[in-house]
Backbone as a chain_set.jsonl record, in Angstrom:
{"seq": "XXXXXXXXXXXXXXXXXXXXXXXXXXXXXXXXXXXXXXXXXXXXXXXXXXXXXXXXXXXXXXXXXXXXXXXXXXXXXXXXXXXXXXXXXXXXXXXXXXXXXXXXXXXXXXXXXXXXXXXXXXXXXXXXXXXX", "coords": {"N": [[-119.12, 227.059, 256.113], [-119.552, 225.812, 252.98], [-117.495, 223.884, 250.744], [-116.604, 224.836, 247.61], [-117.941, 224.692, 244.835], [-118.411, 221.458, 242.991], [-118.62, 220.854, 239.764], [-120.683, 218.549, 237.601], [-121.854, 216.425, 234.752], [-125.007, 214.663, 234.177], [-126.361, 212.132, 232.233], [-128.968, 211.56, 231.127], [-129.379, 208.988, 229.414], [-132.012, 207.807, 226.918], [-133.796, 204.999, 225.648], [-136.571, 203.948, 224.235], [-139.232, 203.339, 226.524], [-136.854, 203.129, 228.978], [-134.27, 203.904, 230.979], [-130.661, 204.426, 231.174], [-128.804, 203.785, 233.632], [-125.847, 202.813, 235.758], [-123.802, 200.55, 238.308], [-121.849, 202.975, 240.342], [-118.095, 202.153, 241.125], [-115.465, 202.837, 242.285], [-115.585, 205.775, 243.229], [-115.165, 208.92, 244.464], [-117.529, 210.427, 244.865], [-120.953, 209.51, 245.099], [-120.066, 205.984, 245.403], [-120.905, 203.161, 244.896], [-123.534, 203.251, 244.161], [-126.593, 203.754, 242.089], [-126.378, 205.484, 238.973], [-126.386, 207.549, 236.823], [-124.777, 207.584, 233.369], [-121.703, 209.677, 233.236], [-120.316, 212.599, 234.232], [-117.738, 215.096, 233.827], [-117.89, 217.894, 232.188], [-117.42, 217.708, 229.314], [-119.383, 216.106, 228.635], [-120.35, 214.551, 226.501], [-118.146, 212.901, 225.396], [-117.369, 211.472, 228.078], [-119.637, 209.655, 228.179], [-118.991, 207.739, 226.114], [-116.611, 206.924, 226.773], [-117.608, 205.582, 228.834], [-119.58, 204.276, 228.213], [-119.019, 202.989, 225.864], [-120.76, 204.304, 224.175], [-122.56, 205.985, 221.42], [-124.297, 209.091, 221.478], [-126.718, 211.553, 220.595], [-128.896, 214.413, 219.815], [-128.888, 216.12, 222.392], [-130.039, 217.361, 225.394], [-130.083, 220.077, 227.095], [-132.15, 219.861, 230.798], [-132.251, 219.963, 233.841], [-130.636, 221.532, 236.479], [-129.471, 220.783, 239.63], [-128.598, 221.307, 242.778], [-126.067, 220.522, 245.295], [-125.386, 219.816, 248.504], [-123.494, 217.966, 249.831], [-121.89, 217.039, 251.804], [-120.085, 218.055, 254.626], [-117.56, 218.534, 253.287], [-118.569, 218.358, 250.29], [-119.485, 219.586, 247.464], [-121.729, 219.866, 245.411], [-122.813, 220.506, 241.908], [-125.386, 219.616, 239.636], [-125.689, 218.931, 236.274], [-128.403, 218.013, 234.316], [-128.514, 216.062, 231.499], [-130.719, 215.196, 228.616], [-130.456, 212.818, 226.228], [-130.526, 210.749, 223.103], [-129.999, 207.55, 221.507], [-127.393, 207.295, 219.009], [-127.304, 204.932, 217.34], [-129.866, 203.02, 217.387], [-129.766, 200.714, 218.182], [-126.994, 199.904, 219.289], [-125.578, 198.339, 222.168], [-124.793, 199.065, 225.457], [-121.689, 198.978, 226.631], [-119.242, 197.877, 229.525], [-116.689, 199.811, 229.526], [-115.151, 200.393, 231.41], [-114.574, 198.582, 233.462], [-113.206, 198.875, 236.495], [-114.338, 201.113, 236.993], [-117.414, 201.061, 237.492], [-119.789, 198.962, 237.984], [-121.358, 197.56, 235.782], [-123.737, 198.641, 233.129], [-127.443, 198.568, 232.608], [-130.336, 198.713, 231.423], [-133.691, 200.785, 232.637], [-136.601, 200.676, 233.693], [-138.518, 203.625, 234.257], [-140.522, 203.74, 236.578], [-139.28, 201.407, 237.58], [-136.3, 201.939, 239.17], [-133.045, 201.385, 239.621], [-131.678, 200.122, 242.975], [-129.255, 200.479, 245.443], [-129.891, 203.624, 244.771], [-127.82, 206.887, 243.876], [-128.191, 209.601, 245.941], [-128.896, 212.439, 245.477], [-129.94, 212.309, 243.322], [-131.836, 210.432, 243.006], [-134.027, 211.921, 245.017], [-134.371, 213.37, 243.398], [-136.303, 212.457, 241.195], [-138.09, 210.645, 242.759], [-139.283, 213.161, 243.523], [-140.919, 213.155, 241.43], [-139.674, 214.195, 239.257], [-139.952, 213.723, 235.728], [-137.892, 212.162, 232.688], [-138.535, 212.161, 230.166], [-139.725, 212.74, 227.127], [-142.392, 214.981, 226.688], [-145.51, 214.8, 225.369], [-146.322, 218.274, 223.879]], "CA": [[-119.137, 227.406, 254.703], [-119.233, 224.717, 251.859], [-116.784, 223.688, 249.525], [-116.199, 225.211, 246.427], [-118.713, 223.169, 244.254], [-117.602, 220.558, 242.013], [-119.576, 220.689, 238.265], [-121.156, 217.703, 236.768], [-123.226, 216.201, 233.689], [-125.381, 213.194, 234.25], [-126.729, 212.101, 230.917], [-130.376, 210.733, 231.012], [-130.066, 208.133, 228.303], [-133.221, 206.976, 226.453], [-133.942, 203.953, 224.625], [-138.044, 203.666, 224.18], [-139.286, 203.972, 227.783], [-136.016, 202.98, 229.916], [-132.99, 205.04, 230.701], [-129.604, 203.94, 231.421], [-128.046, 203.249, 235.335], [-125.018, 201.593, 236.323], [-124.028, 201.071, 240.017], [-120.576, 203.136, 240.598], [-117.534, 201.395, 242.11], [-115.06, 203.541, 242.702], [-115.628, 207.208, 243.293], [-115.661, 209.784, 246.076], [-119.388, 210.567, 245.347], [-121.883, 208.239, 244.65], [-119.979, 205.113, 245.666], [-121.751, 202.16, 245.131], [-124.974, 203.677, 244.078], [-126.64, 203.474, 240.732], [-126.071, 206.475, 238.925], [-126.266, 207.771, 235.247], [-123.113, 208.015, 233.01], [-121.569, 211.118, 232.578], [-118.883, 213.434, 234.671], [-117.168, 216.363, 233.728], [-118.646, 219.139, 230.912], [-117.272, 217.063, 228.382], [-120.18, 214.619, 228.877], [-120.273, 213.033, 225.34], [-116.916, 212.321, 225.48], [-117.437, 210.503, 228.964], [-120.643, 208.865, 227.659], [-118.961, 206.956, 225.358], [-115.681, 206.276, 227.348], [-117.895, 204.969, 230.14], [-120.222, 203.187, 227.637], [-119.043, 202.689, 225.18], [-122.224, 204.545, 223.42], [-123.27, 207.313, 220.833], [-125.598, 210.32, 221.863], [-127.154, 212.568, 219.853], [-129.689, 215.388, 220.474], [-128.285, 216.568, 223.936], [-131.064, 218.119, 225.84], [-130.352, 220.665, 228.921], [-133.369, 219.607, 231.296], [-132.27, 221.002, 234.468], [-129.847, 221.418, 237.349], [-129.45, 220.388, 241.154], [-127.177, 222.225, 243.546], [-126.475, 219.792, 246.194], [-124.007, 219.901, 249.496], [-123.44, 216.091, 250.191], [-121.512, 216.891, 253.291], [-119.086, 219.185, 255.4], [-116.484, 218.532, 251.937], [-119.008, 217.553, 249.406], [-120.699, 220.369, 247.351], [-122.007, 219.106, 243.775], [-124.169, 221.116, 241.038], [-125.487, 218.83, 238.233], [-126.721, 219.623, 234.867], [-129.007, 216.532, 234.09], [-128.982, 216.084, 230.093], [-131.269, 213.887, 228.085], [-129.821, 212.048, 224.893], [-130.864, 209.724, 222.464], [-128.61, 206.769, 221.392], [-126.943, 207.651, 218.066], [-127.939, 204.255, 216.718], [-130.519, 202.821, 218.297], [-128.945, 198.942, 218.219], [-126.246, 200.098, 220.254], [-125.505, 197.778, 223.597], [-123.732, 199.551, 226.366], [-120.614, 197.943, 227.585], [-119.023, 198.38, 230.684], [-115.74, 200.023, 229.404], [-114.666, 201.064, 232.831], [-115.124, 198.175, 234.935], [-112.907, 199.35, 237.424], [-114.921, 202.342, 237.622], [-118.666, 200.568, 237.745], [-120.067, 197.47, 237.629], [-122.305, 197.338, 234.593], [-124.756, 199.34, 232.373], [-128.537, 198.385, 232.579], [-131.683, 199.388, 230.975], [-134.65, 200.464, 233.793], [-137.801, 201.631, 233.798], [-138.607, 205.011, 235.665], [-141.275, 203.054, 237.652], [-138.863, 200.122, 238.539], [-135.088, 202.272, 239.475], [-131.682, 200.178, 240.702], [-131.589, 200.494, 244.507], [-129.374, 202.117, 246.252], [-129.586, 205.213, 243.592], [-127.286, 207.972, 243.881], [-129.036, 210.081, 246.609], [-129.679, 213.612, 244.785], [-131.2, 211.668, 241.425], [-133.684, 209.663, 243.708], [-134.351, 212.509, 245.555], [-135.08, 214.524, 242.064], [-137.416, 211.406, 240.753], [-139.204, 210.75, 243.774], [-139.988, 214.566, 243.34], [-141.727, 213.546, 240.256], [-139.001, 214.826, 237.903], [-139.427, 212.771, 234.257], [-136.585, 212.467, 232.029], [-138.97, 211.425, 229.143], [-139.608, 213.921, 226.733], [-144.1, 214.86, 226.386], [-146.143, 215.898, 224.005], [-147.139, 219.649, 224.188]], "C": [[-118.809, 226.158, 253.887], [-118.153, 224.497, 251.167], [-117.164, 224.889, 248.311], [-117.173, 223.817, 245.419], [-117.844, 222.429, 243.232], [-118.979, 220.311, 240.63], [-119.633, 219.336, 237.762], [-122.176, 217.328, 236.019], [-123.304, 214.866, 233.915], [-126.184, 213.167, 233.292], [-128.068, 210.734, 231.176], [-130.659, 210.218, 229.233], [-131.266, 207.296, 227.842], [-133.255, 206.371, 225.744], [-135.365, 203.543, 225.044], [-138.585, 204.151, 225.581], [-138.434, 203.487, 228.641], [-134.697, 203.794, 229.868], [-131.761, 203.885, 231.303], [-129.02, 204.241, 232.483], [-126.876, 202.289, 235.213], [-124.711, 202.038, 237.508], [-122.1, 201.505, 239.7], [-119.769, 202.415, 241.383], [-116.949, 202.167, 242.698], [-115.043, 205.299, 242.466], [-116.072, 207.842, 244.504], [-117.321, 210.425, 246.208], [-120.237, 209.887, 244.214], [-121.165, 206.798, 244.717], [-120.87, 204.065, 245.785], [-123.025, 202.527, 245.052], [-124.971, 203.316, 242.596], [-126.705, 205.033, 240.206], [-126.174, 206.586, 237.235], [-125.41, 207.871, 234.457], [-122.849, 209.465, 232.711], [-120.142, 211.805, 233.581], [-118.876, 214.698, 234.552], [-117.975, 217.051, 232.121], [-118.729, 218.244, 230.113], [-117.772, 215.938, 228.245], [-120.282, 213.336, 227.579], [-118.92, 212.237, 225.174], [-117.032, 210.932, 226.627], [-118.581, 209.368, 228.799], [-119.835, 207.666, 226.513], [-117.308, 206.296, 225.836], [-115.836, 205.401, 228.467], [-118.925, 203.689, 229.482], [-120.444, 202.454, 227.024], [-120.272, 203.348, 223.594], [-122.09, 205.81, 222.786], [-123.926, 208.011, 221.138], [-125.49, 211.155, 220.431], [-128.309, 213.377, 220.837], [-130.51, 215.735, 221.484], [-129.133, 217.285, 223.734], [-130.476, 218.615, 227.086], [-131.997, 220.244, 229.575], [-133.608, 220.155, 232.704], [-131.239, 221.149, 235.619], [-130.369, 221.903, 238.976], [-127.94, 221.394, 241.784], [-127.532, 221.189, 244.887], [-125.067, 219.627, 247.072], [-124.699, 218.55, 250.306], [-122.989, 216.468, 251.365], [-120.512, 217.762, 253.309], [-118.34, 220.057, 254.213], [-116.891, 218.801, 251.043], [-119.726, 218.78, 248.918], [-120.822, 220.154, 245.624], [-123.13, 220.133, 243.023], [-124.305, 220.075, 239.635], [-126.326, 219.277, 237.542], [-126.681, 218.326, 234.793], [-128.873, 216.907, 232.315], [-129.707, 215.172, 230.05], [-130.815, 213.736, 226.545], [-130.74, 210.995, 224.281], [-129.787, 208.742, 221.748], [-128.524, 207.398, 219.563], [-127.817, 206.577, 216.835], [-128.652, 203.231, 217.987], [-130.486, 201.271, 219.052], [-127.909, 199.146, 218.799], [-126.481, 199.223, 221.436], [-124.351, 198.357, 223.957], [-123.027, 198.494, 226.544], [-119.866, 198.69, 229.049], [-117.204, 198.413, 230.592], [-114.677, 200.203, 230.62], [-114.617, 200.565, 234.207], [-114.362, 198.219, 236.179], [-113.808, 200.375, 238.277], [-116.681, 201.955, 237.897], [-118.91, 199.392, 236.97], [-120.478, 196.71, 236.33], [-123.456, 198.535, 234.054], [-125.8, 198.584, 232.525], [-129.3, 199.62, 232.299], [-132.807, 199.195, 232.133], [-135.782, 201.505, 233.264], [-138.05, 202.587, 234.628], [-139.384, 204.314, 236.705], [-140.261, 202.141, 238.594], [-137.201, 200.804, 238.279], [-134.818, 200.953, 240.219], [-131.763, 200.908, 242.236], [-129.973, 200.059, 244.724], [-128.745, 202.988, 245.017], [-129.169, 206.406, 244.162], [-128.632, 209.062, 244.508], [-129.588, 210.953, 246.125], [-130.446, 213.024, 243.648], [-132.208, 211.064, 242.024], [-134.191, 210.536, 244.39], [-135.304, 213.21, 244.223], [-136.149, 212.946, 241.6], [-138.124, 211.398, 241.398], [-140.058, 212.026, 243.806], [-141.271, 214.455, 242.46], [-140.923, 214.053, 238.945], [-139.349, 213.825, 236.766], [-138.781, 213.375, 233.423], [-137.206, 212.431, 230.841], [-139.129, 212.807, 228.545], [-141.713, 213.733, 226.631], [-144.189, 215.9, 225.591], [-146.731, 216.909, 224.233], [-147.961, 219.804, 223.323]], "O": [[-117.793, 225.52, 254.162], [-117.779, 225.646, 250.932], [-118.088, 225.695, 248.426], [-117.074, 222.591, 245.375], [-116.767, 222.814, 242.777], [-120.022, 219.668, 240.747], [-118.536, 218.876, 237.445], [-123.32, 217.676, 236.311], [-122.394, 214.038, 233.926], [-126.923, 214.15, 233.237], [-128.014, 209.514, 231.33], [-131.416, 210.587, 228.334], [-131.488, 206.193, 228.344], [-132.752, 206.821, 224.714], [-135.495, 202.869, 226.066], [-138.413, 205.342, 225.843], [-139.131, 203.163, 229.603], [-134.192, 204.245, 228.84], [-131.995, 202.765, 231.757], [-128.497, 205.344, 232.324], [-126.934, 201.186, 234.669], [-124.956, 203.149, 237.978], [-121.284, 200.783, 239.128], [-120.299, 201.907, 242.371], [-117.479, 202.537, 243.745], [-114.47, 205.858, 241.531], [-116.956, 207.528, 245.3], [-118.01, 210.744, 247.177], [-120.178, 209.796, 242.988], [-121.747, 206.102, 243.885], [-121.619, 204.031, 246.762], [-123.754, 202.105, 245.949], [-124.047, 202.838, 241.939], [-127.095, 205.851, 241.039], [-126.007, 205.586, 236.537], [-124.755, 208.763, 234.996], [-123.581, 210.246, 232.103], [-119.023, 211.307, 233.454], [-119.744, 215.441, 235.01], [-118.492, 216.398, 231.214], [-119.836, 217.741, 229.916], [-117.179, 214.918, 227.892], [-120.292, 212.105, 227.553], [-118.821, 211.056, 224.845], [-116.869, 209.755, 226.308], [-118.396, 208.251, 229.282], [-120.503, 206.664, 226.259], [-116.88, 205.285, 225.279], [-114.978, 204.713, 229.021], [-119.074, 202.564, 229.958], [-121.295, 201.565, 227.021], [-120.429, 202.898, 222.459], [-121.574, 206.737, 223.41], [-124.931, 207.301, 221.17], [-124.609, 211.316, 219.587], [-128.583, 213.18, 222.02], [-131.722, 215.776, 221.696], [-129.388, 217.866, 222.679], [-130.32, 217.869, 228.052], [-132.964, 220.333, 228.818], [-134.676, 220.687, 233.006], [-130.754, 220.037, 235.41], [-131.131, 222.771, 239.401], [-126.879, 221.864, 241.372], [-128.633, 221.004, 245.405], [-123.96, 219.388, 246.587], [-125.707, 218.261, 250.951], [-123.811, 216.214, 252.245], [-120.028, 218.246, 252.286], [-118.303, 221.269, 254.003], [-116.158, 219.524, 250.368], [-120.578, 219.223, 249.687], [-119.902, 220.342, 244.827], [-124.177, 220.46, 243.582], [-123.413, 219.877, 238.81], [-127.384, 219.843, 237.817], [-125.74, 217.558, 234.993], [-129.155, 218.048, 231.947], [-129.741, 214.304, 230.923], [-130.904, 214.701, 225.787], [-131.622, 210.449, 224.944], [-128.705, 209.24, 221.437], [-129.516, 207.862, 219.0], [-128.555, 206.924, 215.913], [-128.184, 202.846, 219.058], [-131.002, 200.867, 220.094], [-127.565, 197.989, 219.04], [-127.641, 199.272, 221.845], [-123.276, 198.366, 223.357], [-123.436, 197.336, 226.618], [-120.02, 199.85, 229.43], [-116.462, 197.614, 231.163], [-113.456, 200.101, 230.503], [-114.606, 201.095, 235.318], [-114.868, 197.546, 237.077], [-113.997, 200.512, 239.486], [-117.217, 202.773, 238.645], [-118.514, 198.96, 235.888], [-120.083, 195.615, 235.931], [-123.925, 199.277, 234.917], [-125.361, 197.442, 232.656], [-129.186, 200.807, 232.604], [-133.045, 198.092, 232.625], [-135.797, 202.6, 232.702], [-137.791, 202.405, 235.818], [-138.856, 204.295, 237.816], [-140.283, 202.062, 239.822], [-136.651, 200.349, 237.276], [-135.428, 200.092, 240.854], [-131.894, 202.114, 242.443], [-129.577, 199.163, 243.979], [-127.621, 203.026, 244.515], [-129.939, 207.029, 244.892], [-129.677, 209.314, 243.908], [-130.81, 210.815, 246.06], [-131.536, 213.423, 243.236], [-133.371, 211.14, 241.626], [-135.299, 210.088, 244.684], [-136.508, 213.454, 244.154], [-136.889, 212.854, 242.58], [-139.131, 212.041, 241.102], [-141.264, 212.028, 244.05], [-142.283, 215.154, 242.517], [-141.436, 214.262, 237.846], [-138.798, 212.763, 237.056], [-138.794, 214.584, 233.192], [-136.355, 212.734, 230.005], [-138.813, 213.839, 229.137], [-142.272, 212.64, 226.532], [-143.666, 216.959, 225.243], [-147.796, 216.765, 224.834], [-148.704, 220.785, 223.347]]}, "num_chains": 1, "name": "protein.A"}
């Protein structure tokens, strides 16, 4: 039987066509991967304690249920954001907690990416928003 899951929001920031990755340092999941900012519910809060950065109009897009291992059982709600102002540069408030912020193109992801988010991309997921 699994864990007891553990809830998190990973916040698919957009700026034109690249989103925002940094590689985690310390944390019990996703170590050393590249990963999106975000955390606990209170994602704008952590968005801007991790990036220093503004969001605005937070998009639900969709959620993962994912058992990392024996311990490990994770559900993420992916959001998508837009920067508040769009001249904003991330900083890397937290560099204990990850290395740096970078801008990437969906085509060209940071390697090694947080296993469930490359798993959901490789799927084909886009974070981008299209025209209906």
């Amino acid at each position: 039987m699994s864990p007891a899951p553990e809830i998190g929001v990973a916040v698919f920031i957009l700026n034109d066509n690249k989103i925002l990755f940094g590689r985690r340092l310390s944390s019990s999941i996703g170590a050393n991967t590249y990963a999106l900012p975000g955390g606990h519910l209170e994602f704008a809060r952590e968005v801007k304690e991790e990036t220093g950065l503004d969001i605005k109009n937070v998009e639900v897009l969709t959620t993962t249920n994912n058992v990392l291992s024996d311990s490990v059982h994770l559900v993420a709600i992916y959001v998508r954001a837009q920067l508040s102002d769009p001249n904003q540069i991330p900083q890397n408030v937290e560099p204990d907690k990850c290395e740096g912020w970078d801008w990437y193109d969906l085509k060209n992801t940071p390697e090694p990416m947080f296993e469930p988010l490359k798993a959901m991309l490789q799927d084909g997921f886009n974070p981008f928003p299209t025209d209906s």
